[in-house]
N, C-alpha and C positions, 0 to 999 in steps of 0.2 A: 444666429445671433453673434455678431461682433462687437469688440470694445470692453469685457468683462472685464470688472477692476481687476485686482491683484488680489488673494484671500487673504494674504498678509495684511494687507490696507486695510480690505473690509472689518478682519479679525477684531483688528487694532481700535474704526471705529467701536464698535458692536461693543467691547471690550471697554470703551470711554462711557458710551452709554449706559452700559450695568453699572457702571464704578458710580455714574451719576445717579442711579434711582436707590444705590445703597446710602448716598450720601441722600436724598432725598426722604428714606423711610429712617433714616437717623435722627433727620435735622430737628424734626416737634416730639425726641425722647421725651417720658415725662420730668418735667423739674422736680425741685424739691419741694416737697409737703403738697406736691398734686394729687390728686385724689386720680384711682384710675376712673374709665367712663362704665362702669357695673356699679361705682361705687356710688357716682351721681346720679347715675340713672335711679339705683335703691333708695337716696335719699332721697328725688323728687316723686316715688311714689310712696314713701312711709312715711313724711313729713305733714301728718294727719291733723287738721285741729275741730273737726265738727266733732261735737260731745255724742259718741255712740254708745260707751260705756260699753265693749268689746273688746278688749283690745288684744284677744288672739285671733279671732274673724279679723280684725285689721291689720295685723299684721301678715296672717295670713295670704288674705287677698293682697295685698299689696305684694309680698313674695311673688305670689302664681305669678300677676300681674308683670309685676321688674323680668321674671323670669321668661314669659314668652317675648316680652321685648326685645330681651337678649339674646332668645334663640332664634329667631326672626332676623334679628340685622346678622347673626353671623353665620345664617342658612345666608344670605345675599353674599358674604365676605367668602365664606368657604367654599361651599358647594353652587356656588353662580357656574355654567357654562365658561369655558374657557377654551381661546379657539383652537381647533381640530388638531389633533395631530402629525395627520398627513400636511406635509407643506401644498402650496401651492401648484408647481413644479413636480410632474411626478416622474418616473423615468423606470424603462425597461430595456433587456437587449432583444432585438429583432435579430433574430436566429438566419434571418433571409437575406439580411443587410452585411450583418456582421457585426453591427454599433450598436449604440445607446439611441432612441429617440423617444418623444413625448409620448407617455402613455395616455394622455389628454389633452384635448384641448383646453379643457373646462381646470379651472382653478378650485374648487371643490365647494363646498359648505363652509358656512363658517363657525358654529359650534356643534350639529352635526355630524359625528365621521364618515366618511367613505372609506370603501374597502381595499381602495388601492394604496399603496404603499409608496413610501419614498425614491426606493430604487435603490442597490445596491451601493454600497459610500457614497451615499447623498444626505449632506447636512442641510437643516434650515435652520435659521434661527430667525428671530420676533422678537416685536416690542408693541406692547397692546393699550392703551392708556382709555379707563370708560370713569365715566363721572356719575353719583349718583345723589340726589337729592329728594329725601323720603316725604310722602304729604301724606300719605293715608296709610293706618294700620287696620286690619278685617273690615273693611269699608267704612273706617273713621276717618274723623279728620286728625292729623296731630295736629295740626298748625294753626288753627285760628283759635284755637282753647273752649272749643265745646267736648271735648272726652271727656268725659265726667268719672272722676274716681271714687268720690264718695257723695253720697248724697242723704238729706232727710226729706221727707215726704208725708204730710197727712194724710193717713191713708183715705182711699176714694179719692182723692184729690189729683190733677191732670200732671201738675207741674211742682218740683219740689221748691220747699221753701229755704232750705239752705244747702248750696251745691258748692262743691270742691270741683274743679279741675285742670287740667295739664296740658300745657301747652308744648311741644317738643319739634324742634329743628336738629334732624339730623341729617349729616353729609359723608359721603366715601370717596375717595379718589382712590385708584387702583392704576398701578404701574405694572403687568405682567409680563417677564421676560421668559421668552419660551426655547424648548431646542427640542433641535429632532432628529435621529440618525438613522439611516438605512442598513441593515445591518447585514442584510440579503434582499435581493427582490422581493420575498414576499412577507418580511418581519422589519418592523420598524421600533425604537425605544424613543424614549421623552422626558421631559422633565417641562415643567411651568412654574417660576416661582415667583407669587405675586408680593409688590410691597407696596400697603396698603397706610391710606392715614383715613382717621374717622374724626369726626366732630360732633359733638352734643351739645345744644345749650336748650334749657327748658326752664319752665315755671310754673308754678302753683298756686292757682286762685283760689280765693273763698266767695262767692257773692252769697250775702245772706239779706233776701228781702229787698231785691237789687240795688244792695251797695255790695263793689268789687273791692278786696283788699287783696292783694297778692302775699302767699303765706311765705313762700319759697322761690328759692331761685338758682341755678347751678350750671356750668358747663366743664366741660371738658374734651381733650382732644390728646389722640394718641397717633404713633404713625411707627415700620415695624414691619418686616417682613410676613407674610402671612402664611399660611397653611401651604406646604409644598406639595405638587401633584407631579406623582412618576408614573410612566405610562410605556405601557407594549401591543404593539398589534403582529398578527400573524393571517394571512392572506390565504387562506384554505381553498379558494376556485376562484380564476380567473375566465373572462370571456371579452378579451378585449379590454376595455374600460370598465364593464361590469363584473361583478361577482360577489363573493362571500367573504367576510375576516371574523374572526374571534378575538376579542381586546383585554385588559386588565389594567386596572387605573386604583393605584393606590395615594389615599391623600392624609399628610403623614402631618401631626401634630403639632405645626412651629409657633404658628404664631402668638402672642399672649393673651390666653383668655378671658383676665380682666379687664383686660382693653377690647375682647371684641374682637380681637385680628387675628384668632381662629379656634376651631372650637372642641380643642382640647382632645382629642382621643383621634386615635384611626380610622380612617375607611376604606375596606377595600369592598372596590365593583366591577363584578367580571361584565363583557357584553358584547352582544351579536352585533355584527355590521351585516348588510346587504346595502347594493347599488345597484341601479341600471343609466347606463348611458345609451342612447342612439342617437348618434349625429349631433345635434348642439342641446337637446333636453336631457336632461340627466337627474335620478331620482336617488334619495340615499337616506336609508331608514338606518335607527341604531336603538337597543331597547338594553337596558341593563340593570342590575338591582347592586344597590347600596348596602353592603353589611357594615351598620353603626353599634354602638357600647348601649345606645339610648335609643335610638330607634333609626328602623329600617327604611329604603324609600327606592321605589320602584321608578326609574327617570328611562323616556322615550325623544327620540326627535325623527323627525322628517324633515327633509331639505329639496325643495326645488333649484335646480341651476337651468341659467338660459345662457349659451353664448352666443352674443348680437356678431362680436368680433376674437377676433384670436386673442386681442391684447385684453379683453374685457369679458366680467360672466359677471351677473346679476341672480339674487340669490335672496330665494324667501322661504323661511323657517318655520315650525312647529316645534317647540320648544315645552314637553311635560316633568311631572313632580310629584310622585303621590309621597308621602309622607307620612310614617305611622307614630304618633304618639307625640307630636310636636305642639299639639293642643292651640282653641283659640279662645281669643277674649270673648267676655263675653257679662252680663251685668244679673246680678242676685241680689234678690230683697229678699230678708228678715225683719221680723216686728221688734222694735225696741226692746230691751231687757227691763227696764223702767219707766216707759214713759207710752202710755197708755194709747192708741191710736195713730203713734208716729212709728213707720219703715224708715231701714238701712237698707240705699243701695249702693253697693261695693261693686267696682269693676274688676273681675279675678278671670282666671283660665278654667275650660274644662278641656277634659282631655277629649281630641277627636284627628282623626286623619285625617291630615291638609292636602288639599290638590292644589297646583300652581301650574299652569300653563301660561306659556310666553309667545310672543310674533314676534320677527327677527326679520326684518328686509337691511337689501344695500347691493353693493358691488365690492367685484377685486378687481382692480388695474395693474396690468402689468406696464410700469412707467418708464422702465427701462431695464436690458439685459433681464438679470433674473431677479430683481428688484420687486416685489408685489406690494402695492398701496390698498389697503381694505376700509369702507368706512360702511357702518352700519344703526340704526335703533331695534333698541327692543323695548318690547310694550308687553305689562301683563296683560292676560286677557280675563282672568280672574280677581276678584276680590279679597280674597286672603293674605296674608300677610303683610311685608311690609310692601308698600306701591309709590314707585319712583316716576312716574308716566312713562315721558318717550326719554329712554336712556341709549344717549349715541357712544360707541366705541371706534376708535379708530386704529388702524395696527399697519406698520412698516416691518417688510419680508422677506429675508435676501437666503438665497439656496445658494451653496456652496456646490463644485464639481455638476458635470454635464457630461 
């Protein structure tokens, strides 16, 4: 490879670009007398006006309720996959040669790790930009305002006759700048630090006896560095391009929690890599467990790589989630406290361990020199939580030293 810029130059770019995403997750601080988005989100589920004559079950449920909301969009903000550690570019000394050369051909996974490491003082650094726009919570709809948050019903009867509910648009854009250093041939360290903006705006209908009157109405929008992740792998068997690493990935409390952009306490997750590479297939498993303040979550991936061409690998993922104690919605009826023959039904949480599994296809291009262009979608393949369809990421990749 010839023509590599200059690392000053590059530095310098790379260096313009952070300055621009800090000036980015600045720009929509909140003003004055904004409310943050936990605060809107509470009041368009407490903003109750059907006569249940409860009003600790309603405030109640409406708590669980705002509550899994909120821990939902900031499982997606915090703890989303972010891409691998290993740069693109990997690099060993051939003891045979005397030099440095490609430890792969293959450009790796993209939120999957492989086992191979960066190479001895080899920097990367990244810039990851995914967009996401929510339509379904636990196979609801938010968006066209059938969630139903409170409702009354004559009991026996199919359909109630006075229903509450919630209509909700939320959005995320996420800016992630990453780095990555070789610190030896077979130990790499990391940092990823996303700066994130969210959106909220929602409403609260009443149709009683189908006339709609909207009770309520709210938005809100924050923006803000998010949850920091630092990261170490150490590469325990090599075979070529395959082998074994052992990893540790700590995600460290920054972003602000009533806004959502991140979620407040620590995580550390130790975790196993294996890979196998033969010739242009190459496979790369990675299983790790999450220790959280609130609860734990056992996270897997698996990663196919194809390389059609040296400057190209194509790359499809298995993306899991198990999750303990993060609770879903879910809807309870009780008989009126006074009123003879009529049910309350309230949309609240019960607590249950959530699975989330994701697909992850795309390519990495190598566009030029050690320049990598990655663009990908991920789609859940589960119902649970919050569900964005096909959400695209795109990410620019430049390796320092060769």
């Amino acid at each position: 490879m010839t023509g590599l810029p200059r690392h000053r130059d590059v530095s310098s770019r790379l260096a313009a670009l952070a300055a621009a995403c800090l000036l980015w997750g600045g720009a929509a601080a909140p003003a004055q007398a904004q409310q943050s988005v936990t605060d809107v989100l509470t009041f368009l589920m407490t903003n109750r006006s059907i006569p249940t004559d409860d009003f600790v079950r309603d405030e109640r449920a409406a708590a669980d309720t705002a509550g899994v909301l909120a821990r939902f969009l900031t499982l997606e903000l915090a703890t989303v996959p972010v891409p691998t550690s290993a740069g693109g570019f990997t690099y060993r000394l051939d003891p045979t040669l005397g030099t440095v050369v490609r430890s792969s051909d293959s450009f790796g996974p993209f939120f999957a790790e492989r086992s191979l490491s960066s190479g001895r003082n080899r920097a990367t650094l990244g810039l990851a930009y995914r967009s996401s726009s929510f339509r379904d919570i636990d196979g609801r709809s938010l968006r066209d305002g059938t969630l139903i948050s409170t409702a009354s019903v004559l009991r026996g009867a199919a359909v109630p006759f006075d229903v509450e509910t919630v209509a909700l648009r939320i959005r995320t854009d996420t800016v992630t700048v990453t780095g990555n250093y070789g610190v030896s041939d077979r130990a790499d360290i990391g940092i990823a630090v996303p700066f994130v903006r969210v959106r909220l705006d929602g409403q609260r209908a009443d149709t009683y006896r189908g006339r709609t009157v909207v009770q309520a109405a709210g938005s809100a929008s924050a923006s803000g560095v998010g949850d920091v992740v630092l990261r170490t792998k150490y590469n325990v068997f090599r075979d070529g391009a395959s082998g074994v690493a052992i990893a540790g990935e700590a995600l460290l409390p920054v972003g602000r929690e009533e806004d959502l952009l991140g979620g407040g306490r620590t995580t550390i997750t130790p975790r196993l890599i294996a890979s196998y590479e033969g010739g242009r297939i190459g496979l790369h498993g990675d299983v790790g467990y999450a220790f959280r303040e609130s609860s734990n979550a056992l996270g897997y991936a698996l990663a196919l790589t194809v390389v059609p061409a040296r400057t190209l690998t194509l790359v499809g993922e298995i993306l899991g989630r198990r999750i303990e104690g993060l609770g879903r919605l879910a809807n309870t009826t009780q008989p009126h406290p006074r009123l003879v023959g009529i049910d309350t039904i309230r949309l609240t949480s019960v607590p249950r361990t959530t699975d989330r599994v994701l697909f992850a296809a795309g390519f990495k291009w190598n566009v030029a020199d050690t320049w990598l262009a990655t663009a990908n979608v991920r789609k859940s393949l589960t119902s649970s939580g919050l569900e964005a369809g096909w959400v695209p990421t795109v990410t620019l990749e430049y390796s320092l030293g060769r």
